[in-house]
PyMOL Python script that loads the backbone (N, CA, C, O; Angstrom):
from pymol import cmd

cmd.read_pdbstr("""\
ATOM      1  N   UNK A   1      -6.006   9.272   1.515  1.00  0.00           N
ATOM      2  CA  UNK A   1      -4.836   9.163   0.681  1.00  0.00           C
ATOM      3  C   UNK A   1      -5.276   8.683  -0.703  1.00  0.00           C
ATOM      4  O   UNK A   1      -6.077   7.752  -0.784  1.00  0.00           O
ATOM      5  N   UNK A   2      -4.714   9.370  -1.958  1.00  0.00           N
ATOM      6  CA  UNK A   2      -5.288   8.966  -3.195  1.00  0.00           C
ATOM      7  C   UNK A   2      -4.315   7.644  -3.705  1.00  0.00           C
ATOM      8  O   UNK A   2      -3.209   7.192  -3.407  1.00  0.00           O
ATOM      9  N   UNK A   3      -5.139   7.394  -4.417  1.00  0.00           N
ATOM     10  CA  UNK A   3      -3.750   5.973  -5.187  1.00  0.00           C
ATOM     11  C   UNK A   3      -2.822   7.010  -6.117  1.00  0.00           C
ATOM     12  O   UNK A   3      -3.192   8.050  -6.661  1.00  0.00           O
ATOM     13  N   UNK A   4      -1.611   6.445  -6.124  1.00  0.00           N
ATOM     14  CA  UNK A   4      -0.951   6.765  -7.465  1.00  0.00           C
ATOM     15  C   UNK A   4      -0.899   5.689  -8.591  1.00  0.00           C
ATOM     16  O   UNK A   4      -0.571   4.509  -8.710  1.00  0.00           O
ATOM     17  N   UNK A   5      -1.290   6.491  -9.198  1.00  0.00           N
ATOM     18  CA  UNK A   5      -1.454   5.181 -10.659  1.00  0.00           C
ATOM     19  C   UNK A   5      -2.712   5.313 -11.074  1.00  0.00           C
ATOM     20  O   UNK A   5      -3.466   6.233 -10.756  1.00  0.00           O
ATOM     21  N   UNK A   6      -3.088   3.954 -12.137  1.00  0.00           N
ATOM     22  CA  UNK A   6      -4.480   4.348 -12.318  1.00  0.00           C
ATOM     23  C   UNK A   6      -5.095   2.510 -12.088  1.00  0.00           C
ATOM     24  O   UNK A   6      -4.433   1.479 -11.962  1.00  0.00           O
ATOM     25  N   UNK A   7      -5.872   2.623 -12.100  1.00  0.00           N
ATOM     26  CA  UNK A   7      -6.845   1.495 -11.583  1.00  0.00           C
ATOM     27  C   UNK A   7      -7.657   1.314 -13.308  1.00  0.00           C
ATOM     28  O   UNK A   7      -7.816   2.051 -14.281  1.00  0.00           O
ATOM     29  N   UNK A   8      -8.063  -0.345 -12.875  1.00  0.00           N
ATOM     30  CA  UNK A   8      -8.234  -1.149 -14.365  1.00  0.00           C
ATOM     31  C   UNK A   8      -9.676  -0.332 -14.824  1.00  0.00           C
ATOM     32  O   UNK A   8     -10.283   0.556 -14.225  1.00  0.00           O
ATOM     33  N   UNK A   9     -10.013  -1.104 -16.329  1.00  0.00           N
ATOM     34  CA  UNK A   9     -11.221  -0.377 -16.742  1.00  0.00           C
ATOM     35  C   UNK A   9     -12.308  -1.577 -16.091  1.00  0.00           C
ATOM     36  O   UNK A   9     -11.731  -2.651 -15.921  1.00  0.00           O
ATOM     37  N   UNK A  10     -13.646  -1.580 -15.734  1.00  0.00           N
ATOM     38  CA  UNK A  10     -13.975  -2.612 -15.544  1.00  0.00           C
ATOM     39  C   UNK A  10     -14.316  -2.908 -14.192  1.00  0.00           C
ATOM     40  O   UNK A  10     -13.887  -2.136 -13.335  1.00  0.00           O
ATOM     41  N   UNK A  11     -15.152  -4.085 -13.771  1.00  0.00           N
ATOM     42  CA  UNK A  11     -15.350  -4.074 -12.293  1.00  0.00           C
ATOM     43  C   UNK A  11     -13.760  -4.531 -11.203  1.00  0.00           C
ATOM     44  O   UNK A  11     -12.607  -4.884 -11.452  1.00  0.00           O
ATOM     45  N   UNK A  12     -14.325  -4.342 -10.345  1.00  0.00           N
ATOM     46  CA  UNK A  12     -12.961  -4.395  -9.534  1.00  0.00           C
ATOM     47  C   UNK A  12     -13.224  -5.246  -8.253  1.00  0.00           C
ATOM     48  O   UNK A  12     -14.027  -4.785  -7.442  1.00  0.00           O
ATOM     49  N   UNK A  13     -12.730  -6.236  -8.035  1.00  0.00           N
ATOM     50  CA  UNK A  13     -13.232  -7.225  -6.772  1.00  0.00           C
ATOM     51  C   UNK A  13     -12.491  -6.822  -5.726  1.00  0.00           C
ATOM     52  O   UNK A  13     -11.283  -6.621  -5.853  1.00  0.00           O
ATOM     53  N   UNK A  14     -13.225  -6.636  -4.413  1.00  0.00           N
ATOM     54  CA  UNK A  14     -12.642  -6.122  -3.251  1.00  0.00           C
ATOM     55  C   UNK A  14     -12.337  -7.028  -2.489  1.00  0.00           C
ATOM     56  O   UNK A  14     -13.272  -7.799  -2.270  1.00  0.00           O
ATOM     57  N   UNK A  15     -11.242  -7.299  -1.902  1.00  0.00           N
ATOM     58  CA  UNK A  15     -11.189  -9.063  -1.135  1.00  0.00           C
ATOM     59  C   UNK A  15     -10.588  -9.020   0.189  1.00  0.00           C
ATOM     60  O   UNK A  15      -9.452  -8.605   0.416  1.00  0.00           O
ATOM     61  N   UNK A  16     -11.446  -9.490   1.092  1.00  0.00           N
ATOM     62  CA  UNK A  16     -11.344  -9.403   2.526  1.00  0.00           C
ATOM     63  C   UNK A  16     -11.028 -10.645   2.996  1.00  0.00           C
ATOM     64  O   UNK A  16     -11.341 -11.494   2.162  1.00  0.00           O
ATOM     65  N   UNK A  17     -10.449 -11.196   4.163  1.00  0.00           N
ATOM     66  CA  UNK A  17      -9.818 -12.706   4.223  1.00  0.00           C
ATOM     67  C   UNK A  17     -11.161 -12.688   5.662  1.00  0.00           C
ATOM     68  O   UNK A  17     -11.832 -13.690   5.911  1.00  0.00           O
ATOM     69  N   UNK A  18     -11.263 -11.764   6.199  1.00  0.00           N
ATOM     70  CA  UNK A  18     -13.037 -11.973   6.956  1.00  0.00           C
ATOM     71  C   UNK A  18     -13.815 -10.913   7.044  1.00  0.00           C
ATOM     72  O   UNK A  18     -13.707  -9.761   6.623  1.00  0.00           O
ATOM     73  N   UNK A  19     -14.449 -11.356   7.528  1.00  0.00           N
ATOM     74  CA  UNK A  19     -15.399  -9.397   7.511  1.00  0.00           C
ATOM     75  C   UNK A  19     -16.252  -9.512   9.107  1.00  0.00           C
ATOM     76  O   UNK A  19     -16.928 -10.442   9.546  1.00  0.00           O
ATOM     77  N   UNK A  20     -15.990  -8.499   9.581  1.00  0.00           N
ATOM     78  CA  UNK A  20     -16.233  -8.074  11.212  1.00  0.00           C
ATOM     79  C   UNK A  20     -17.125  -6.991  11.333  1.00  0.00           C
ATOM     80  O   UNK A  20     -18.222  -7.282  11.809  1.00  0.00           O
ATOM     81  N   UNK A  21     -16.960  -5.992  11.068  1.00  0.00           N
ATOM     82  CA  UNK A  21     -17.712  -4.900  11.023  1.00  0.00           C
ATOM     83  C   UNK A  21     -17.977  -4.335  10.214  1.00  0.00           C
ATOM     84  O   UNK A  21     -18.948  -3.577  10.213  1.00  0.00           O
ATOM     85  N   UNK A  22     -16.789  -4.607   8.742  1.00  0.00           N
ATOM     86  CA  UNK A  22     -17.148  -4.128   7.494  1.00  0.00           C
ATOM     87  C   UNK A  22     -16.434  -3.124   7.119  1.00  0.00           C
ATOM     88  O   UNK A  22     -16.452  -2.806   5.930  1.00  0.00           O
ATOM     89  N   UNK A  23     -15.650  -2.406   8.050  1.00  0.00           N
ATOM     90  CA  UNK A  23     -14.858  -1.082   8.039  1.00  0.00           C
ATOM     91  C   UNK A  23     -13.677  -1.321   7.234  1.00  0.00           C
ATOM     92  O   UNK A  23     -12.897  -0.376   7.348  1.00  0.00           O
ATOM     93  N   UNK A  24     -13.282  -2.174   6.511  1.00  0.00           N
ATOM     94  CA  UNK A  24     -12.063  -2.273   5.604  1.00  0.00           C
ATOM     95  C   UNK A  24     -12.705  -2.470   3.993  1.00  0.00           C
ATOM     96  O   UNK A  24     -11.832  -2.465   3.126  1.00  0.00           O
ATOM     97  N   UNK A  25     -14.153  -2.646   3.497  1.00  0.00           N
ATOM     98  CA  UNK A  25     -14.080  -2.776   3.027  1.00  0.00           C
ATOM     99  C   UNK A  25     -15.179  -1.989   2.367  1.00  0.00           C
ATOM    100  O   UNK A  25     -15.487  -2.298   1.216  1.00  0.00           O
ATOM    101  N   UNK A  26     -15.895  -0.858   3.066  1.00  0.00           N
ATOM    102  CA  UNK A  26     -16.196   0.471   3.228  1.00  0.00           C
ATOM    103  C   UNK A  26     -15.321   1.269   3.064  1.00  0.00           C
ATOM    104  O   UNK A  26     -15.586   2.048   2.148  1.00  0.00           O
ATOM    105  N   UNK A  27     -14.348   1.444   3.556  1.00  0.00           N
ATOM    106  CA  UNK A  27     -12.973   2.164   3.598  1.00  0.00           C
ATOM    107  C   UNK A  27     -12.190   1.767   1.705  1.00  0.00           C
ATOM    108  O   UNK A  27     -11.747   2.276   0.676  1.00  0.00           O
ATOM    109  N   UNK A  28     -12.383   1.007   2.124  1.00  0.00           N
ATOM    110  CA  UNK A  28     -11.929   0.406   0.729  1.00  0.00           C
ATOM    111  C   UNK A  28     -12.567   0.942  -0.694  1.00  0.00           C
ATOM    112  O   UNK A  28     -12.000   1.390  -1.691  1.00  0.00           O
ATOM    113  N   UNK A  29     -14.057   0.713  -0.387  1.00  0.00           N
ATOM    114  CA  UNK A  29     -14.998   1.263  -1.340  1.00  0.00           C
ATOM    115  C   UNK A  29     -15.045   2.941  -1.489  1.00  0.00           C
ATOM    116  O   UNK A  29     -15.268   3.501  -2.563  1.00  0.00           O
ATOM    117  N   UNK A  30     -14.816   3.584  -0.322  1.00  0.00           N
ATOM    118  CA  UNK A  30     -14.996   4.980  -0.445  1.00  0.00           C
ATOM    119  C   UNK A  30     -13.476   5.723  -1.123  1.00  0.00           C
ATOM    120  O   UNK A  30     -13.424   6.814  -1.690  1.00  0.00           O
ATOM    121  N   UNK A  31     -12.498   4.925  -0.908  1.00  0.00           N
ATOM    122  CA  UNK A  31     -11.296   5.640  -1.516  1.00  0.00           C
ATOM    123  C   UNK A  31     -11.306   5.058  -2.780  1.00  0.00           C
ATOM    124  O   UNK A  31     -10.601   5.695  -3.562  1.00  0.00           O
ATOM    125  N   UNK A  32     -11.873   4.032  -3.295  1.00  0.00           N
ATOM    126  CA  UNK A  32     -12.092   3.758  -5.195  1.00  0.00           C
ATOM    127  C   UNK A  32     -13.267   4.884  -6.027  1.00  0.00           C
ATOM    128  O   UNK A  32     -13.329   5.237  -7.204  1.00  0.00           O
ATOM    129  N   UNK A  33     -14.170   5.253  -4.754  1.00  0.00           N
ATOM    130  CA  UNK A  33     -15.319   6.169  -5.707  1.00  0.00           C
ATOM    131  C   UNK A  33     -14.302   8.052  -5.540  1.00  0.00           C
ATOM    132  O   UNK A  33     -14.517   9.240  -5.778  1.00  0.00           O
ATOM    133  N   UNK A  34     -13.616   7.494  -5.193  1.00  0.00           N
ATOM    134  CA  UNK A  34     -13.059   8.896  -4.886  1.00  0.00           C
ATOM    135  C   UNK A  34     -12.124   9.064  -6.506  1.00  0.00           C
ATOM    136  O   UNK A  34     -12.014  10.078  -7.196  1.00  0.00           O
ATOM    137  N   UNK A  35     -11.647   7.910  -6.710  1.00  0.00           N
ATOM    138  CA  UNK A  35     -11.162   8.144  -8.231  1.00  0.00           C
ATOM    139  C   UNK A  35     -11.876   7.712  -9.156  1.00  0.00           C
ATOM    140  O   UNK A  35     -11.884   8.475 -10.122  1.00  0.00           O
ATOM    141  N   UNK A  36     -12.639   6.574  -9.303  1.00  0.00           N
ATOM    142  CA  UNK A  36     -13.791   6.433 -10.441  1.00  0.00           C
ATOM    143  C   UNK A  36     -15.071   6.833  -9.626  1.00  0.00           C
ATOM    144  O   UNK A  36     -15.236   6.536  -8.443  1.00  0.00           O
ATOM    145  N   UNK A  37     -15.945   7.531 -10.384  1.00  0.00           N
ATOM    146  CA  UNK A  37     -17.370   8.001 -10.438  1.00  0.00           C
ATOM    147  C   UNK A  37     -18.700   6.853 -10.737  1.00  0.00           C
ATOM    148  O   UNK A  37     -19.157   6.774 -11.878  1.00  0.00           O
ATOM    149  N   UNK A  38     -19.086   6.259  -9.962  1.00  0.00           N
ATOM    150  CA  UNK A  38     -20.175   4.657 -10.147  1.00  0.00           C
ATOM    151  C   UNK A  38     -19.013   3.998 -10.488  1.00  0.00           C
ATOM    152  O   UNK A  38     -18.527   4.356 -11.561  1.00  0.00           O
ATOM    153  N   UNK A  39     -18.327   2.980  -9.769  1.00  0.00           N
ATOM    154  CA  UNK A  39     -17.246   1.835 -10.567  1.00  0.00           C
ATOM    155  C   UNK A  39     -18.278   1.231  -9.777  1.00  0.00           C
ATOM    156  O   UNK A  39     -19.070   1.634  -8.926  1.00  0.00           O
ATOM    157  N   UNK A  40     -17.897  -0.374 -10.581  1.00  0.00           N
ATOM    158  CA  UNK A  40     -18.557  -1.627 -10.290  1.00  0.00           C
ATOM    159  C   UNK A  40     -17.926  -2.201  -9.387  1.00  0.00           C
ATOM    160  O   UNK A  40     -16.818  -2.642  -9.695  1.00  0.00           O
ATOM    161  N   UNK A  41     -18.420  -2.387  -7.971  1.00  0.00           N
ATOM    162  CA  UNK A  41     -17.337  -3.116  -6.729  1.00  0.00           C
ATOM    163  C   UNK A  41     -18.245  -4.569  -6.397  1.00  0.00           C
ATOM    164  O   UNK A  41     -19.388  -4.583  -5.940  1.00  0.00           O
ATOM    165  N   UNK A  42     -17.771  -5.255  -6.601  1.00  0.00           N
ATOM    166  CA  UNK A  42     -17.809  -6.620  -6.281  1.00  0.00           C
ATOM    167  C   UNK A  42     -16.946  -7.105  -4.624  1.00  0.00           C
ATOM    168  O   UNK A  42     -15.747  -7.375  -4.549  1.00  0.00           O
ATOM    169  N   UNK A  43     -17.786  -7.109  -3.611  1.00  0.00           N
ATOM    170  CA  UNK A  43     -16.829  -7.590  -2.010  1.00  0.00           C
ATOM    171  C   UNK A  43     -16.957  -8.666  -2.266  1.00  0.00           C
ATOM    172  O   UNK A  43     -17.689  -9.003  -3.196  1.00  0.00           O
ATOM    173  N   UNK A  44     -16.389  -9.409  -1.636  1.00  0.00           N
ATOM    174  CA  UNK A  44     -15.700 -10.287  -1.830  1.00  0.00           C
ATOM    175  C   UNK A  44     -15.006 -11.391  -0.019  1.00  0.00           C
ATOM    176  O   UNK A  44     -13.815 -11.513   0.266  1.00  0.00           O
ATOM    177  N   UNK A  45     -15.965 -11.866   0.665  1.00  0.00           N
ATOM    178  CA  UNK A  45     -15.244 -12.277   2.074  1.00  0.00           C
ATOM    179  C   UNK A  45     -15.079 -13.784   2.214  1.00  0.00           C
ATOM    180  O   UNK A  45     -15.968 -14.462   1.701  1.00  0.00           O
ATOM    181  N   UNK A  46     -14.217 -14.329   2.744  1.00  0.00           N
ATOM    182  CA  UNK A  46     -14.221 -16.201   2.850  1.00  0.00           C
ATOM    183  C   UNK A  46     -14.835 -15.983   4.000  1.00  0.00           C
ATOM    184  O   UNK A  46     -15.652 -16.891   4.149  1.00  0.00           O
ATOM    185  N   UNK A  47     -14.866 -15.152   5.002  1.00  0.00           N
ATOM    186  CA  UNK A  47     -15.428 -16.146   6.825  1.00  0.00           C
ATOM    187  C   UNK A  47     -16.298 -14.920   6.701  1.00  0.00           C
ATOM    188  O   UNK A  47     -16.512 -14.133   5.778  1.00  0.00           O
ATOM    189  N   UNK A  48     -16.765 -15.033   8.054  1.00  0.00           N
ATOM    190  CA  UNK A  48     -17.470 -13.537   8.433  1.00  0.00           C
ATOM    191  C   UNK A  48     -17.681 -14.195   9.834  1.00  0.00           C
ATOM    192  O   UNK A  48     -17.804 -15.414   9.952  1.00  0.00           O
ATOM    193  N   UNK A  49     -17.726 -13.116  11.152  1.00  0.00           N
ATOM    194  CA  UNK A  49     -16.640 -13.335  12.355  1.00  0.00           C
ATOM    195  C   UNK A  49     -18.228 -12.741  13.030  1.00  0.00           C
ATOM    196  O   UNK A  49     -18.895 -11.920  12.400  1.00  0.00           O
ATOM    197  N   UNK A  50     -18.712 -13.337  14.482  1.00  0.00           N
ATOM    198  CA  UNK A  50     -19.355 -12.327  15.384  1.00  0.00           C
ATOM    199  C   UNK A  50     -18.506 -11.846  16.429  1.00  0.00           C
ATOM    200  O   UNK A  50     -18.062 -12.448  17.407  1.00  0.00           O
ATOM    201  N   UNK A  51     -18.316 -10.367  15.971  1.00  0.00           N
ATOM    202  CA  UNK A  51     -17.013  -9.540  17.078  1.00  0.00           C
ATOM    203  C   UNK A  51     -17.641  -7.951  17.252  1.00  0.00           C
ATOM    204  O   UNK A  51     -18.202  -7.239  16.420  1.00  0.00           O
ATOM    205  N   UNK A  52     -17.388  -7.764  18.336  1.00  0.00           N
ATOM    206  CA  UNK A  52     -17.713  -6.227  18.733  1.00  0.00           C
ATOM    207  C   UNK A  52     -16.848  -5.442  18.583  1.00  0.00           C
ATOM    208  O   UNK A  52     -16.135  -5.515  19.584  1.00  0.00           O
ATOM    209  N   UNK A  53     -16.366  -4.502  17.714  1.00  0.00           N
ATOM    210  CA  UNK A  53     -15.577  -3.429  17.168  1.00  0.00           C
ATOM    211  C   UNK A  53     -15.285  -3.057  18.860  1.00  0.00           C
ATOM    212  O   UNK A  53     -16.034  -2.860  19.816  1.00  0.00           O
ATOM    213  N   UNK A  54     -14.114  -3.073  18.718  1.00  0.00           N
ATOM    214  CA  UNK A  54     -13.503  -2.489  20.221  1.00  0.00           C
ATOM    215  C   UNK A  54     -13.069  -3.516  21.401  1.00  0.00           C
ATOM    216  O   UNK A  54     -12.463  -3.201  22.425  1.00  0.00           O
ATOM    217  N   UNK A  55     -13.567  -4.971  20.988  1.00  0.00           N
ATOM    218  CA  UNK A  55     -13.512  -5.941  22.182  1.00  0.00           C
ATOM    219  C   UNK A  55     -12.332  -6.669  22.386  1.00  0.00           C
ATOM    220  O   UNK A  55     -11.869  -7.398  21.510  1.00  0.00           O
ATOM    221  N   UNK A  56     -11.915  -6.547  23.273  1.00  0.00           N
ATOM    222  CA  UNK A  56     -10.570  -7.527  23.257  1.00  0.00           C
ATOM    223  C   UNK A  56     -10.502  -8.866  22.774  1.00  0.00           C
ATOM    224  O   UNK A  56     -10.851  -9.817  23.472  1.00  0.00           O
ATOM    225  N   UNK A  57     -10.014  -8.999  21.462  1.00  0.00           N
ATOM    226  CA  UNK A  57      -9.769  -9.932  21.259  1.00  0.00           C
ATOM    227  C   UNK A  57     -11.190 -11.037  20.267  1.00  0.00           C
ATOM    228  O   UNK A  57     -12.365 -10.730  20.463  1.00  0.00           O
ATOM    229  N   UNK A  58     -10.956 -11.870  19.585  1.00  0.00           N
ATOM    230  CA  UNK A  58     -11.370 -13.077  18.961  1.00  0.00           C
ATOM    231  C   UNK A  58     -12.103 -13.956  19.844  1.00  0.00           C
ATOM    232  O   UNK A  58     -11.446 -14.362  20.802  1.00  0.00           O
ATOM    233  N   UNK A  59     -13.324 -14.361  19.759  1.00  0.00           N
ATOM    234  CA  UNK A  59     -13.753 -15.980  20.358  1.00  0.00           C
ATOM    235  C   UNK A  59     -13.985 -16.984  19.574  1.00  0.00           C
ATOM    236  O   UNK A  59     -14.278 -18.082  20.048  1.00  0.00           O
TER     237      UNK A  59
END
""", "prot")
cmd.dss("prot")
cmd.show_as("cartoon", "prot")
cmd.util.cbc("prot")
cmd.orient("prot")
């Protein structure tokens, strides 16, 4: 899905509240290069979690 609108000039900070596998903020990154060509992405995570993509649930 494309954005509507346009996105700032300049780097752009990507901000995740944790990061697990990384897939939101990959996802994230691949639909910004889809409208700018090399933009500057800065991620951005407070926690970072050991979880197995698919596992029931948080420990």
């Amino acid at each position: 899905m494309r954005a509507k609108g346009r996105l700032p000039d300049g780097p752009i900070l990507l901000f995740d509240d944790y990061i697990g596998s990384g897939a939101t903020l990959r996802e994230a990154a691949r639909a910004i290069r889809e409208i700018i060509k090399k933009p500057i992405l800065i991620p951005f995570t407070i926690a970072s979690i050991k979880w197995k993509l698919g596992s029931p649930g948080f420990i």
